[in-house]
Steps between C-alpha positions, in 0.01 A plus 500: 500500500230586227134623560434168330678237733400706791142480393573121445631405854208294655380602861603210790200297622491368816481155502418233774591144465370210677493704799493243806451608894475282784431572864566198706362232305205718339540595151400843435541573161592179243738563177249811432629718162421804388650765262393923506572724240551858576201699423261194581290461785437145641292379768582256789177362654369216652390392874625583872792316486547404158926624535393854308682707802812274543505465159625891447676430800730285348474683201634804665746340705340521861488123531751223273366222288556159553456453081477705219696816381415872420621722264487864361633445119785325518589534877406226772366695767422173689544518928643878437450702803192758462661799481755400226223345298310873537817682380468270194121611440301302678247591743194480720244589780382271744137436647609731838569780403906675576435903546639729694273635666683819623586615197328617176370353192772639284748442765431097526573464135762695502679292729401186338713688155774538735500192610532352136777725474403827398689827624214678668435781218426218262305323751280790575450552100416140491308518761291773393475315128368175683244692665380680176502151328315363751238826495498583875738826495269635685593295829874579474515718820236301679635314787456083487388489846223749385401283198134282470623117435435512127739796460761306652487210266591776223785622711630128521443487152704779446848407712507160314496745148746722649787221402398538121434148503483286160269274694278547790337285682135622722366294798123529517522879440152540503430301817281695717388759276130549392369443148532857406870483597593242371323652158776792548806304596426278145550813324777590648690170490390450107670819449849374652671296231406752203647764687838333694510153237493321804308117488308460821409163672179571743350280784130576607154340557311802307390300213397788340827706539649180375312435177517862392833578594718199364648407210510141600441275810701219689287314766678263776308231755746322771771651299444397186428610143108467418416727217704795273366719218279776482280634696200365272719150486543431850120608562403187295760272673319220663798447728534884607087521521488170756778627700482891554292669278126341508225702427668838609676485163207545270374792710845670459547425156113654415514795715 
């Protein structure tokens, strides 16, 4: 193949069509769509309960939709089982955090690698990479048990990057960290897709991690679609304004 046609083959997107999920009669998410590039960063926000969190549960294949189909490219990736759909490049971190708490920083992500199928030389090297990328080296020998709770979200952070993932997807990352952390963790997770060309998909309430860090937003109420655009777009949505955002939104945008 030429250095022209390889330089030609487009990256896959991960798209989500009219993604559906009911739970006994209650309609969590309705026909909600959504595409990600690689290398872009998009927000999910909206209230408690809007369907964010079971929305990258479907996503990720931790719950099945009732409607709607997901794909990477050109492969439907709809009801696969988690794991498989990681192997394919596709992965995430949930609200509670997953450590083990017995063994070290570099040794958690090193066994997430393996577990994406790594032979454990190249999951230590990736392991080690992920850590540089990430800029916290420094903790590799720490144990997690031993780490403050804002250190941990990194090492989370880290196992889900361990896969090489062409997407990843972040539940509230920055949830319970102070303003000053969650300053640090934006700079770390803007530096993620120009490094690894992954596209990243983030959850959170910190409206000002939000509106600095993404590329574009996607807000949901009762499961639905309200507003999508840029950060400055959706901060002038009427819709998006009434339902989540309110005043808070100025003050994030201005700071």
């Amino acid at each position: 193949m030429s250095s022209e046609a390889i330089g030609s083959e487009r990256k896959p997107t991960l798209t989500i069509d009219g993604l559906t999920k009911d739970f006994a009669g209650l309609r969590a998410l309705d026909s909600v769509s959504m595409t990600l590039e690689q290398g872009q960063i998009m927000g999910l926000i909206g209230p408690n309960g809007s369907g964010k969190t079971t929305f990258i549960n479907v996503v990720t294949g931790f719950l099945k939709p009732t409607m709607g189909r997901v794909s990477i490219g050109d492969i439907d990736i709809t009801a696969w089982p988690s794991y498989k759909i990681a192997r394919l490049g596709l992965t995430r971190t949930f609200q509670t955090l997953k450590l083990f708490l017995g063994l070290t920083v570099l040794e958690n992500v090193e066994v997430a690698a393996v577990s994406a199928g790594l032979p454990r030389k190249q999951a230590r090297e990736r392991a080690l990479n992920v850590l540089e990328t990430l800029g916290i080296s420094e903790m590799a020998d720490s144990f997690a048990e031993s780490l403050p709770y804002g250190q941990e979200r990194y090492v989370e952070i880290a196992r889900a990057l361990a896969a090489d993932p062409k997407f990843l997807l972040l539940d509230e990352p920055a949830a319970g960290l102070s303003e000053l952390e969650s300053g640090d963790l934006l700079q770390s997770l803007a530096a993620i897709p120009g490094r690894t060309g992954c596209g990243m998909l983030i959850i959170d309430h910190d409206m000002r991690l939000i509106m600095r860090l993404c590329n574009r937003l996607h807000v949901l109420n009762y499961g639905n679609t309200i507003g999508e655009g840029t950060p400055q777009e959706v901060r002038r949505n009427p819709a998006v304004i009434q339902a989540y955002l309110g005043a808070s939104v100025q003050e994030a945008g201005n700071a």
